[in-house]
N, C-alpha and C positions, 0 to 999 in steps of 0.2 A: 811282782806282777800287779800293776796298779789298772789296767783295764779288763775289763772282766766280757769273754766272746760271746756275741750277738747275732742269736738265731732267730731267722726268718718264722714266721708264724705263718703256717700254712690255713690256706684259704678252708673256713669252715664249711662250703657244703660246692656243690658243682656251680654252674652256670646257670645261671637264674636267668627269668625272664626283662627283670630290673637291671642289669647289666647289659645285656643287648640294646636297650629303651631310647638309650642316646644317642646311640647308631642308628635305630629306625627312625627319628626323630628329625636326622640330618638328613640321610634318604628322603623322608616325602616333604622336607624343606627344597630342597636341589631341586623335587620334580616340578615342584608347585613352581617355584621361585625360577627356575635354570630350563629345564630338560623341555616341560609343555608349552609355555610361551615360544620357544624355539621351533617346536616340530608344527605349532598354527602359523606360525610367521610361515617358516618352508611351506606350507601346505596352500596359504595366501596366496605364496610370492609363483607358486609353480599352477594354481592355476588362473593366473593372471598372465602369464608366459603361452598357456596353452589359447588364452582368448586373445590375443594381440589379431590385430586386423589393418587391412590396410585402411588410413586416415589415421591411426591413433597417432598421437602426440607422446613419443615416450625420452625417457634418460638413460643413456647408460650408465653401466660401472663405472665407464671412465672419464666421465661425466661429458658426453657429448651428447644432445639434445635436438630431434631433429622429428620429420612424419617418417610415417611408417610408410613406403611405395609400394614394396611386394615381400608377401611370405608365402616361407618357404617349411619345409619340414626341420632341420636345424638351424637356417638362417631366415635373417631379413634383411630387407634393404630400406634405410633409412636416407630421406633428402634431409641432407645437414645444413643446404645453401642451395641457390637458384642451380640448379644443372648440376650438383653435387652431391653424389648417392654414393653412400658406402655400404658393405657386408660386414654383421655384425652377423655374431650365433644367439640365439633365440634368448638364453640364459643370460646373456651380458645386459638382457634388460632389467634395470633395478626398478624404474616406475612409469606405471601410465600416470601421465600428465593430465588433468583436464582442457578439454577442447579450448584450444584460440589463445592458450600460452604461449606460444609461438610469436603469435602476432604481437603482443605484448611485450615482446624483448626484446 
């Protein structure tokens, strides 16, 4: 027998504080970096949704771009073209546009 059996050496004391370190480390990296930036953006983006008015210039998701003619409690209705208004839901707006971009397309 030329190999000689090879025992695990057990861990000298419990769970330190220094072992965890890495793990908190990556936690308030994700918040900083991931998690905050994300819930200001939502928080922007929802109330920008709640001030839409009629006149605004805005975009949607699906990238249709038009005025704003009447709001409603979940929808709007948007003139995409001379006499052409559609129903969108309030959410599907991604951006107010600045005034008179419109005219400029």
């Amino acid at each position: 027998m030329f190999i000689s059996n090879a025992y695990a050496a057990a861990p000298a004391g419990g769970t330190d504080l220094l072992s965890l370190a890495p793990m908190l480390i990556i936690f308030v990296l994700f918040y900083f970096m991931l998690i905050r930036p994300q819930m200001k953006q939502a928080k922007e983006h929802k109330t920008m949704v709640a001030a839409l008015k009629v006149g605004d210039e805005v975009a949607t998701t699906g990238g249709v771009i038009g005025k704003v003619t009447k709001v409603s409690d979940n929808f709007i209705a948007i003139e995409i073209a001379a006499n052409t208004v559609i129903n969108v839901q309030r959410h599907a707006v991604q951006t107010l546009l600045p005034p008179g971009t419109l005219k400029s397309a």
